[in-house]
C-alpha positions as CSV (number, residue, x, y, z in Angstrom):
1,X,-197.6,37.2,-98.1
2,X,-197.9,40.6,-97.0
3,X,-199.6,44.0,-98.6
4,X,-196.1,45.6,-98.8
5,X,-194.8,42.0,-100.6
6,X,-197.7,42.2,-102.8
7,X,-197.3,45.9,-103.7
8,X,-193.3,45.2,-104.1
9,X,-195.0,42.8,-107.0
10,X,-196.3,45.7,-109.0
11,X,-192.9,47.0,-110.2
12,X,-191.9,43.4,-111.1
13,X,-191.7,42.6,-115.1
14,X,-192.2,39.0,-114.6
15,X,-195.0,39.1,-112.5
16,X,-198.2,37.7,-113.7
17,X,-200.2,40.5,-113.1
18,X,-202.4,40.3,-116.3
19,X,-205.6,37.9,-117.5
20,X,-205.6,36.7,-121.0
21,X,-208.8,39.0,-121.0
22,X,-206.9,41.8,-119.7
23,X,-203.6,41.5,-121.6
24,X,-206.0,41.3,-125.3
25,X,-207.6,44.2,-124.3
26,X,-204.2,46.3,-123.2
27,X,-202.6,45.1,-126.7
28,X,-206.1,45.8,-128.7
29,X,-206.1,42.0,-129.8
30,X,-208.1,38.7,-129.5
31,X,-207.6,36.6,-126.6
32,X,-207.4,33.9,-130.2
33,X,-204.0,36.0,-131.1
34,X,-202.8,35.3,-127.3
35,X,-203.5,31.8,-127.6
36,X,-201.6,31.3,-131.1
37,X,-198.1,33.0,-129.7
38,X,-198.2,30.6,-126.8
39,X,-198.5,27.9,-129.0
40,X,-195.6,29.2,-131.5
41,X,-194.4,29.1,-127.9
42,X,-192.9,33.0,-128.0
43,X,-194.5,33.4,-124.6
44,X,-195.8,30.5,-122.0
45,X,-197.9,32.4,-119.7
46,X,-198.0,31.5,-115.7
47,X,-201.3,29.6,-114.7
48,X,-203.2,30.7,-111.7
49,X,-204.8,28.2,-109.6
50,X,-207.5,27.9,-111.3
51,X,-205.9,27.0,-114.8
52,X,-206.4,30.8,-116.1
53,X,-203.6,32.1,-117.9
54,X,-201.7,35.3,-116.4
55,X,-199.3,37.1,-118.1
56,X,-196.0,39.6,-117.2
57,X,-195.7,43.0,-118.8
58,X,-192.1,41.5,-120.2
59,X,-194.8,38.9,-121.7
60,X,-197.0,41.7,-123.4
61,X,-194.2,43.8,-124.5
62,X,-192.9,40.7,-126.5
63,X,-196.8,39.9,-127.3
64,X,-196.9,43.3,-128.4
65,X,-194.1,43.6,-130.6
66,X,-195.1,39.9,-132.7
67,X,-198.6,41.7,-133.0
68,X,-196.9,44.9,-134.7
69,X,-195.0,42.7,-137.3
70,X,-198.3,40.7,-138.0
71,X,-200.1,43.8,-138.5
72,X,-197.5,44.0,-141.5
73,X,-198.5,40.8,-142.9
74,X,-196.1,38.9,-141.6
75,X,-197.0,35.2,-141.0
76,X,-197.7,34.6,-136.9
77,X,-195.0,32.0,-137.3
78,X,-192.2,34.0,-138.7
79,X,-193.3,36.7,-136.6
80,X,-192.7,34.9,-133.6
81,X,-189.1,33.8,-134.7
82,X,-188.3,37.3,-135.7
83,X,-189.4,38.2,-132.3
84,X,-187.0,35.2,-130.7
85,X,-184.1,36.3,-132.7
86,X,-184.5,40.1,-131.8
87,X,-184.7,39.4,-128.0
88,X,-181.8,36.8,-128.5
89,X,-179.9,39.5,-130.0
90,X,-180.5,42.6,-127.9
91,X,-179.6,40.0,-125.1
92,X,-175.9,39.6,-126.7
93,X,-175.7,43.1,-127.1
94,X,-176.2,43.8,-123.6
95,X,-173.6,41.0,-122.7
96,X,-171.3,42.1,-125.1
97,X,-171.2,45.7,-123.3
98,X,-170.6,44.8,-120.2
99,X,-167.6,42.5,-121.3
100,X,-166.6,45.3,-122.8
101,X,-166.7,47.8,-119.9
102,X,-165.5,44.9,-117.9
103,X,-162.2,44.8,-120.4
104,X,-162.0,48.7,-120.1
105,X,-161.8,48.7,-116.4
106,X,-159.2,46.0,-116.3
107,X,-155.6,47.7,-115.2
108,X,-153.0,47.4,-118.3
109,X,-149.6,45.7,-117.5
């Protein structure tokens, strides 16, 4: 790999960029809170060679958002779910558009 492949790297939201230490601090949590969403499985961070955990920014903005509903007393379980279900739905939201521009585009007979 080159510099200019790794620098490409740095723009890329699925990149494991980020230490467990690292993404606790940039979320202002416990390395503990990091551990109990991977095993709710809402995220399943990359591991380096060495076994460390590394994590994406589209992994800490999900991590994140679970932390913001538990800071509201939800349960880290139902949290996690809520999480799933809002990505899940944003997701077919974004399909649905584009089926609908798709249907928009289409010539009438």
């Amino acid at each position: 790999m080159t510099a200019d492949d790794s620098y490409g790297r740095l723009d890329d939201d699925d990149y494991p960029a980020y230490t467990m230490g690292r993404a606790a601090e940039m979320l202002g949590t416990s390395q503990g809170f990091l551990r109990a969403i991977g095993e709710a499985r809402l995220i399943t961070p990359l591991r380096s060679e060495g076994g460390h955990r590394r994590y994406s920014r589209y992994q800490l903005r999900i991590a994140a958002r679970a932390r913001e509903l538990v800071d509201q007393g939800t349960p880290i379980e139902a949290a996690c779910r809520i999480v799933v279900l809002e990505d899940q739905l944003e997701e077919a939201q974004r399909i649905n558009a584009e089926y609908r521009r798709a249907a928009e585009a289409e010539p009438e007979d």
